[in-house]
LOPA-473377 format. One line per field, with one value per residue (C-alpha): residue in three letters; z, x, y. Coordinates in steps of 0.2 Angstrom, whole numbers. Example, Ala and Ser with C-alpha at 12.3 -4.5 7.8 and 13.67 -1.06 7.14 Angstrom:
BEGIN
code = [ALA; SER] $
z = [39; 36] $
x = [62; 68] $
y = [-22; -5] $
REM end
This chain:
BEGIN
code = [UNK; UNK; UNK; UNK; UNK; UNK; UNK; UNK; UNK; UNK; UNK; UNK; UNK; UNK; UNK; UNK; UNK; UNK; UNK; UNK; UNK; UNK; UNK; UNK; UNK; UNK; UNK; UNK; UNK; UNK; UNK; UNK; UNK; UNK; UNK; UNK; UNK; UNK; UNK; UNK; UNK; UNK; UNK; UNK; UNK; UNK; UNK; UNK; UNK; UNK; UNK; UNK; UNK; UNK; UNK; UNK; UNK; UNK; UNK; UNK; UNK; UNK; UNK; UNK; UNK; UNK; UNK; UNK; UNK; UNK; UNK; UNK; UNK; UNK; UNK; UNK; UNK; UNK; UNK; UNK; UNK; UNK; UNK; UNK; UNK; UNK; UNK; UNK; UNK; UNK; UNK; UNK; UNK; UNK; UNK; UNK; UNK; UNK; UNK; UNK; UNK; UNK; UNK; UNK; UNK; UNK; UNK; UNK; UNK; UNK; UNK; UNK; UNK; UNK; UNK; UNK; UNK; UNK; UNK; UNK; UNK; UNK; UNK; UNK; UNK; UNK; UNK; UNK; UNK; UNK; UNK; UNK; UNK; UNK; UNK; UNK; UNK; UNK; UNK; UNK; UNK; UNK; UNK; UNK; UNK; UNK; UNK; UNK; UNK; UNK; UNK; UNK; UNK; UNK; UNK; UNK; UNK; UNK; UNK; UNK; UNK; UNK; UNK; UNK; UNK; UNK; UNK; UNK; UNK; UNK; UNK; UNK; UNK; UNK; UNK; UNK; UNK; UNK; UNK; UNK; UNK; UNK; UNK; UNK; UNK; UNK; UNK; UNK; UNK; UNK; UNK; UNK; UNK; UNK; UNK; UNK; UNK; UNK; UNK; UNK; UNK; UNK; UNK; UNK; UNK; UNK; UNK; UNK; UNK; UNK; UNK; UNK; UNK; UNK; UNK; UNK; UNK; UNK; UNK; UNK; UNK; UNK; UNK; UNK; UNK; UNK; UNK; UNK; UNK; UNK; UNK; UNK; UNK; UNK; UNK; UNK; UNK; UNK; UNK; UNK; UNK; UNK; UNK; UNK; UNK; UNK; UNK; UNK; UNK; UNK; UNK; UNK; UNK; UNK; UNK; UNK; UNK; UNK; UNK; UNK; UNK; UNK; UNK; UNK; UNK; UNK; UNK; UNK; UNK; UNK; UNK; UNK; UNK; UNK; UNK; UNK; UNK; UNK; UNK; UNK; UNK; UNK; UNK; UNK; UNK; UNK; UNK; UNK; UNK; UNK; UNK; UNK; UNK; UNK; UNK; UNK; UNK; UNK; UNK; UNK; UNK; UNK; UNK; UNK; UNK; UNK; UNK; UNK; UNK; UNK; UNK; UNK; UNK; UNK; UNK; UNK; UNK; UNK; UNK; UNK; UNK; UNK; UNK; UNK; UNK; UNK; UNK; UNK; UNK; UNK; UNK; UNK; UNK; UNK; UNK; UNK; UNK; UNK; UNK; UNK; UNK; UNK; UNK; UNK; UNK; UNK; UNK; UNK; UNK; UNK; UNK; UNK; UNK; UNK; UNK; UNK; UNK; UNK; UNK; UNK; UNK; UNK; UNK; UNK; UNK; UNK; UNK; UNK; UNK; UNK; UNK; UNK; UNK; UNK; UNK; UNK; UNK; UNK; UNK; UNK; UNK; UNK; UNK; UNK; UNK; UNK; UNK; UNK; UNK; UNK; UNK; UNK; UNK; UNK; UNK; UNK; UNK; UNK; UNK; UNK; UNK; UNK; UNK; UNK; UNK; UNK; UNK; UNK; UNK; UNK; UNK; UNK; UNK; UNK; UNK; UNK; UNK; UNK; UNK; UNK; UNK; UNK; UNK; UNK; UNK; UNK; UNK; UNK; UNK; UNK; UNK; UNK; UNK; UNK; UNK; UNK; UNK; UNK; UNK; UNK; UNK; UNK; UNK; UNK; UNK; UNK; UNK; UNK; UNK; UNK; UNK; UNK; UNK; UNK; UNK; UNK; UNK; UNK; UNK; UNK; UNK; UNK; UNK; UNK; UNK; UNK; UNK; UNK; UNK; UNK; UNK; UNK; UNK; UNK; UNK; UNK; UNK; UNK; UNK; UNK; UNK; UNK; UNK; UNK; UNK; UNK; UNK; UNK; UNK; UNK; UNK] $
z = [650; 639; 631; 615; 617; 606; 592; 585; 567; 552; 543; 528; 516; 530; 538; 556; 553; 556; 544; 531; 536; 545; 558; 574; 582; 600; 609; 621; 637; 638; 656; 662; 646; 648; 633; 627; 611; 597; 581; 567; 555; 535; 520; 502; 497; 511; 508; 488; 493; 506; 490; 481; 493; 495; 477; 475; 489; 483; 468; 482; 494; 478; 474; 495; 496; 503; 517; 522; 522; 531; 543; 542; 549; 561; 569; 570; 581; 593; 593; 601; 616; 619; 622; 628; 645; 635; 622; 636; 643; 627; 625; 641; 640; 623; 620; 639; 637; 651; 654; 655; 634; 630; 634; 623; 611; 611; 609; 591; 585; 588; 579; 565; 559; 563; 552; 538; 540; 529; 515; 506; 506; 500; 484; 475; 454; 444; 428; 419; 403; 385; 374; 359; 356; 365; 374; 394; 404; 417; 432; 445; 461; 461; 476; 470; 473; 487; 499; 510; 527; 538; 555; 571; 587; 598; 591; 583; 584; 579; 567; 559; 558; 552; 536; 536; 541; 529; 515; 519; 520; 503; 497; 494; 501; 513; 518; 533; 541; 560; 567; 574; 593; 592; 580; 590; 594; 578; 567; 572; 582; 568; 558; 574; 575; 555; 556; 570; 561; 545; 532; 517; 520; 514; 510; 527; 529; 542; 537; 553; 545; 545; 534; 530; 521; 514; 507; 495; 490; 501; 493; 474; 473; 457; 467; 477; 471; 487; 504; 518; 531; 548; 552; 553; 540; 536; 529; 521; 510; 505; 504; 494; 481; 478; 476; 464; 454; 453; 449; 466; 475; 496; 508; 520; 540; 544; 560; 568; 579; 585; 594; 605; 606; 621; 618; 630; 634; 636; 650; 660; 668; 656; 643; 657; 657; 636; 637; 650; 640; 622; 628; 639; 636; 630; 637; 622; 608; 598; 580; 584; 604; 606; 606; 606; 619; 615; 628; 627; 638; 649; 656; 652; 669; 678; 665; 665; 687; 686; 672; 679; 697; 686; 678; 692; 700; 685; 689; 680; 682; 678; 666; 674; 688; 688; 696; 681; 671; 661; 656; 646; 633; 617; 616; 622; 606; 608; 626; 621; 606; 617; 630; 618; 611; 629; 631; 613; 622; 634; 624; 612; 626; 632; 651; 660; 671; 676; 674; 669; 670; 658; 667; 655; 647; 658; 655; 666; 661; 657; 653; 644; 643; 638; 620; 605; 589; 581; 595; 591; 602; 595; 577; 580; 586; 604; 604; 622; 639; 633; 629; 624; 634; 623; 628; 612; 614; 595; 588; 570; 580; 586; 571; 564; 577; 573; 554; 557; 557; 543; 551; 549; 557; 572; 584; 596; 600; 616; 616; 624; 608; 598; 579; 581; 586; 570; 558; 566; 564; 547; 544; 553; 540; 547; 544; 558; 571; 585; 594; 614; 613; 613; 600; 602; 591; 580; 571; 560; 550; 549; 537; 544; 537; 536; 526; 523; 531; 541; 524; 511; 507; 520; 531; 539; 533; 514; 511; 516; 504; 492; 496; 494; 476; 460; 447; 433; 416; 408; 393; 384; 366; 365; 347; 332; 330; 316; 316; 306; 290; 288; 270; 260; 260; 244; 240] $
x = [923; 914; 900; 904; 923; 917; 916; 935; 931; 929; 912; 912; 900; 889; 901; 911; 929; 947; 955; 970; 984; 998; 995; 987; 980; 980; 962; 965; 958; 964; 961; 969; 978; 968; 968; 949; 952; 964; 961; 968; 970; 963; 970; 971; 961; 948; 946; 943; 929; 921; 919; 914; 900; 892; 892; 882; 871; 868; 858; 849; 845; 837; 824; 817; 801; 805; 792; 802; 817; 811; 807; 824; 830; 819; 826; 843; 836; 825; 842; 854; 838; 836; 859; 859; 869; 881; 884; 887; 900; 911; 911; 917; 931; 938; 938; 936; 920; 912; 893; 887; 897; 890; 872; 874; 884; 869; 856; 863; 864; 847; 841; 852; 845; 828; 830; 840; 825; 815; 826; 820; 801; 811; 820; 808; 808; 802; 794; 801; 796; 807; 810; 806; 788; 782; 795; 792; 810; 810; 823; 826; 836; 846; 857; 878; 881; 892; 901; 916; 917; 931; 928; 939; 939; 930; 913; 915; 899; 890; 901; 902; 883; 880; 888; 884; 864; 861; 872; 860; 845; 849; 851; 869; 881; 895; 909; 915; 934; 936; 949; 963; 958; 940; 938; 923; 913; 916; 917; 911; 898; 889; 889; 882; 869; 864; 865; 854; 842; 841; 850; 854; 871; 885; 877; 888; 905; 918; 936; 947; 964; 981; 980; 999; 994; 980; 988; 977; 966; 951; 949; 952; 947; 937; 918; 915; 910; 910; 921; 915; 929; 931; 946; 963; 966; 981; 973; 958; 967; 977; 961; 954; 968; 965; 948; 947; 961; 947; 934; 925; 916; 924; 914; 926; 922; 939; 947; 940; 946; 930; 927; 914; 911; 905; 897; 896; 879; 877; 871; 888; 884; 874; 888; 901; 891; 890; 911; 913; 902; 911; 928; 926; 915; 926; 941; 941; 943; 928; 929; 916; 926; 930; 947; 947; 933; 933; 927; 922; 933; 921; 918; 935; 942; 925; 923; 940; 941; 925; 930; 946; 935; 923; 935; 946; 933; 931; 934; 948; 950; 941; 926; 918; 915; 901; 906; 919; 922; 937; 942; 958; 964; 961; 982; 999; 1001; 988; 993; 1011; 1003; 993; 1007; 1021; 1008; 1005; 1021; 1022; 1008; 1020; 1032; 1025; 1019; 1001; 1002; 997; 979; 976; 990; 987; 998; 998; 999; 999; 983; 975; 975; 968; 963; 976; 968; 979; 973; 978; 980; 983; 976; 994; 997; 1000; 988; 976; 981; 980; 967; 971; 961; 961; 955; 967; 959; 962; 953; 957; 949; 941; 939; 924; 912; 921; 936; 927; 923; 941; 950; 934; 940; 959; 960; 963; 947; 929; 918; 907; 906; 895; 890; 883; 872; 854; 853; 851; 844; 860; 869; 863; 868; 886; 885; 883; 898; 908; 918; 908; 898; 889; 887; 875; 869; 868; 872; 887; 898; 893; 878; 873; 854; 850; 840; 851; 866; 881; 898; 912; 921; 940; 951; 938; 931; 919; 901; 887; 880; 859; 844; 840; 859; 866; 853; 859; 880; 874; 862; 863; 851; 847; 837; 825; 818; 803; 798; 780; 780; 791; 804; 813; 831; 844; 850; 832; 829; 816; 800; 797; 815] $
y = [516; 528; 520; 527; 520; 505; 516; 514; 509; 517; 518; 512; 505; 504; 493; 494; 489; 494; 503; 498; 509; 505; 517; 517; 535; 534; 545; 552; 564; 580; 583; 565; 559; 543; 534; 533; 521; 517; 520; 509; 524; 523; 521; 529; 514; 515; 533; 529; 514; 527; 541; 525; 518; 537; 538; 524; 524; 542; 533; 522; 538; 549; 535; 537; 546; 563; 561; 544; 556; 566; 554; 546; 562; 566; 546; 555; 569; 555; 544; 561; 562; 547; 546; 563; 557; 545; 560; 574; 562; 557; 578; 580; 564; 567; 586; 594; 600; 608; 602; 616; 615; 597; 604; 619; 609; 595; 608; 615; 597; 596; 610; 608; 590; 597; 610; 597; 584; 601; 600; 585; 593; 609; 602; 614; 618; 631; 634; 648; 657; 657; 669; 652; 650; 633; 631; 627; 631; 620; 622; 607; 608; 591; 588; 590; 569; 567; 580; 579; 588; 589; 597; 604; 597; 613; 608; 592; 586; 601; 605; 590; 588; 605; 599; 581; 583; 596; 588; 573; 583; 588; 572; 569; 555; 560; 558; 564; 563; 572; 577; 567; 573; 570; 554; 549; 564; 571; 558; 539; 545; 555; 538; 530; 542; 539; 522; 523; 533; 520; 529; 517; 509; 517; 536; 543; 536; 541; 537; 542; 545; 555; 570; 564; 549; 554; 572; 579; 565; 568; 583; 581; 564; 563; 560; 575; 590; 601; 602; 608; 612; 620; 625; 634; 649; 641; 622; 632; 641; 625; 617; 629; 630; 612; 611; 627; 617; 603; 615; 610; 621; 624; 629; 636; 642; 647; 656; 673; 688; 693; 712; 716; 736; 743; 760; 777; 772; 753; 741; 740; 724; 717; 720; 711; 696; 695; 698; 683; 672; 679; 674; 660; 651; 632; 638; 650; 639; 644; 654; 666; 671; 690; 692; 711; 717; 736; 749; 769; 778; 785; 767; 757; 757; 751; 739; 734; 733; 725; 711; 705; 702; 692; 681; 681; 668; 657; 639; 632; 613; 594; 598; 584; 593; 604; 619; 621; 634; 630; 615; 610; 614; 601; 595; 600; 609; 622; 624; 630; 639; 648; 651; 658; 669; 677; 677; 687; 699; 704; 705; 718; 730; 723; 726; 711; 715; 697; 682; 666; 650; 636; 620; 605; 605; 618; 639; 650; 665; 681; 698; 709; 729; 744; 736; 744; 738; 734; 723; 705; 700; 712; 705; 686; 674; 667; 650; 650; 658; 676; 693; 710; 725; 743; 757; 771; 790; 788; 775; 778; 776; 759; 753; 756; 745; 731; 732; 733; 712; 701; 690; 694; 680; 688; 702; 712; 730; 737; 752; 755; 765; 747; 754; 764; 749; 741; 755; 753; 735; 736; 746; 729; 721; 702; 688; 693; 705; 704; 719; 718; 700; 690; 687; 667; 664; 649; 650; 636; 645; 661; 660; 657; 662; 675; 687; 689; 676; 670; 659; 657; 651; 652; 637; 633; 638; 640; 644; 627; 619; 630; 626; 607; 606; 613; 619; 608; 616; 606; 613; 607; 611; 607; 613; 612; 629; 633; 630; 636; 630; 619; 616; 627; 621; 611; 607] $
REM end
């Protein structure tokens, strides 16, 4: 039994306990469907007490020395070392994570709360000048209160703490609800690791619920003033709509169709390597994957002879076995998503270079090539091990096909000639683009975020501190001004 197992409460008010609702959510492993732990699911009301507990221990958390914050934090990153083993294995039981994923996975959490255990020495003012004589303009960053954060099930610990760490780091109260197939990893496993650390009791709440019950309340409960959300296009916009009805602000990392460009001139194996990793890597089911990999003529059918011969020898199978690859995908719904939209592939003309079966849980890899950009396979994100090899005669003709797609999260260029692989990274309608790299990339001190469908706000570094405080003035008159409508002297 996974040591983590245990952790099939909520957390709320600093407390361990099973939740109000009726309902019970059954965890379970995607490779074995193995029953990790049952959840009895959260209520309307638990969900109001958890907003209620962060609010107020947000008072308790603002009074700590930034220095003990910092502190506080830095616990957190000793507490993920020290269970590195125990944490690797819950990755790999409740989402199918690879090791060679948990060990990437683990890594970003680490330098994510590094990087949040800054903030509370960086909760800097400024004195600003007036246009009023004796006046002293005083401008304070204050953290928002408390912030809600939903996250998805590929990176659910990661992605949960790049929200929750930072949002902490920031000086607000959380809380967090996962997603119903990584409640633990996402969700009560965060609240272990803060709890762990020392946090005041009740400032981090984890409320594993049905969306159904809960409908809109998590977000437009009257408490938090931002949500942070990683997800499906789809449940962001509907999440956005409701919190600009609130006048919250949404911080939203939606979905992504990710090109990688491979130029006349690039590093052909070098460029194979960053195309495996950029669409395989976690079966697929990452935001930032390349779902188009785009090749110049000239070198498309070596690229494309020599890529189906990589992938071909992928490992698909139990991601507790080292030597795999690809392990499942999260649920059976994602399986037949994936599988009908293949099957859409072929439909629309793609020609088939490698084929792939869907087996329960488990994909193996399907190449499709000879793509055109209208395809629907060009058009719509594959959150599995499928990909799209088209070949281009231009670089504008490149950079056309990059753009032609509702998404703008990540993407790549190849090229030896890397300042001019900047200047055409620039023309990329993205977030971000990485030249002579992958399309897999996560700095906690860069911002993070994308355009168009793929979301709103911006994540790490100075941005996220930004997301999660606001700016107080403070004005001093250190000498009486005149007013308006003040007597005359003498009368």
């Amino acid at each position: 039994m996974n040591v983590f197992a245990s952790l099939n409460q909520q957390f709320i008010g600093g407390k361990w306990r099973d939740g109000a609702s009726k309902k019970v959510l059954r965890d379970q492993n995607p490779y074995n469907g193995q029953t990790i732990a049952e959840f009895k699911l959260g209520s309307l009301g638990d969900l109001d007490e958890a907003y209620r507990s962060a609010a107020a221990a947000q008072k308790v958390w603002a009074e700590v020395n930034p220095y003990e914050k910092r502190a506080t934090l830095e616990k957190a990153i000793t507490y993920v070392e020290e269970n590195q083993g125990a944490i690797t294995d819950i990755i790999i039981d409740e989402l199918g994570g690879t090791r060679l994923k948990a060990f990437f996975e683990i890594g970003l959490v680490k330098n994510i709360i590094k990087e949040a255990s800054t903030y509370p020495l960086r909760m800097t003012g400024e004195i600003l000048p007036s246009t009023v004589d004796g006046k002293e303009n005083r401008l304070y960053r204050v953290p928002v209160g408390v912030v809600g954060v939903i996250s998805p099930f590929n990176f659910p610990l990661f992605l949960s703490m790049r929200s929750v760490a930072t949002a902490l780091g920031a000086g607000n109260g959380v809380v967090l609800k996962p997603h119903d197939d990584t409640p633990i990893t996402g969700g009560t496993l965060v609240g272990k690791i803060f709890e762990a650390a020392g946090i005041p009791q009740g400032l981090l709440n984890v409320i594993v619920a049905d969306i159904a019950e809960l409908g809109n309340a998590f977000v437009e409960h009257p408490i938090p003033r931002v949500i942070s959300f990683t997800g499906s296009e789809a449940v962001g916009r509907k999440i956005g709509e409701s919190a600009g009805r609130c006048l919250k602000k949404a911080i939203l990392e939606l979905g992504g169709n990710s090109a990688l460009i491979v130029l006349a001139d690039a590093d052909l194996e070098y460029a194979l390597n960053a195309a495996v990793f950029s669409r395989f890597t976690h079966q697929g089911q990452i935001c930032m994957s390349a779902n188009r990999i785009l090749v110049h003529r000239s070198l498309y059918p070596q690229f494309l002879k020599k890529y189906v011969a990589r992938v071909s020898g992928l490992k698909v199978g139990d991601p507790r076995d080292p030597q795999t690859d690809i392990g499942p995908l999260i649920n059976k719904t994602q399986a037949e998503t994936l599988a009908r939209q293949i099957q859409q592939g072929v439909a629309s003309g793609a020609r088939v270079a490698l084929q792939g079966k869907v087996e329960g849980n488990l994909a193996s890899p399907t190449i499709f090539a000879d793509v055109k950009p209208e395809m629907y396979v060009a058009q719509n994100e594959m959150f599995g091990p499928a990909v799209c090899v088209m070949a281009f005669d231009t670089t504008e003709e490149a950079i056309e096909i990059a753009n032609r797609s509702a998404y703008g999260l990540s993407g790549a260029i190849h090229t030896r000639d890397v300042e001019f692989g900047a200047e055409l990274a620039k023309r990329i309608d993205s977030g971000a683009v990485h030249v002579n790299d992958g399309t897999i990339n996560d700095d906690p001190l860069v911002a993070f975020g994308g355009e168009k469908a793929s979301g709103t706000g911006r994540l790490n570094g100075r941005w996220a501190l930004e997301e999660f405080t606001t700016l107080k003035w403070v004005s001093v008159q250190h000498k009486p001004r005149h007013f308006p409508f003040e007597p005359a002297p003498g009368s």
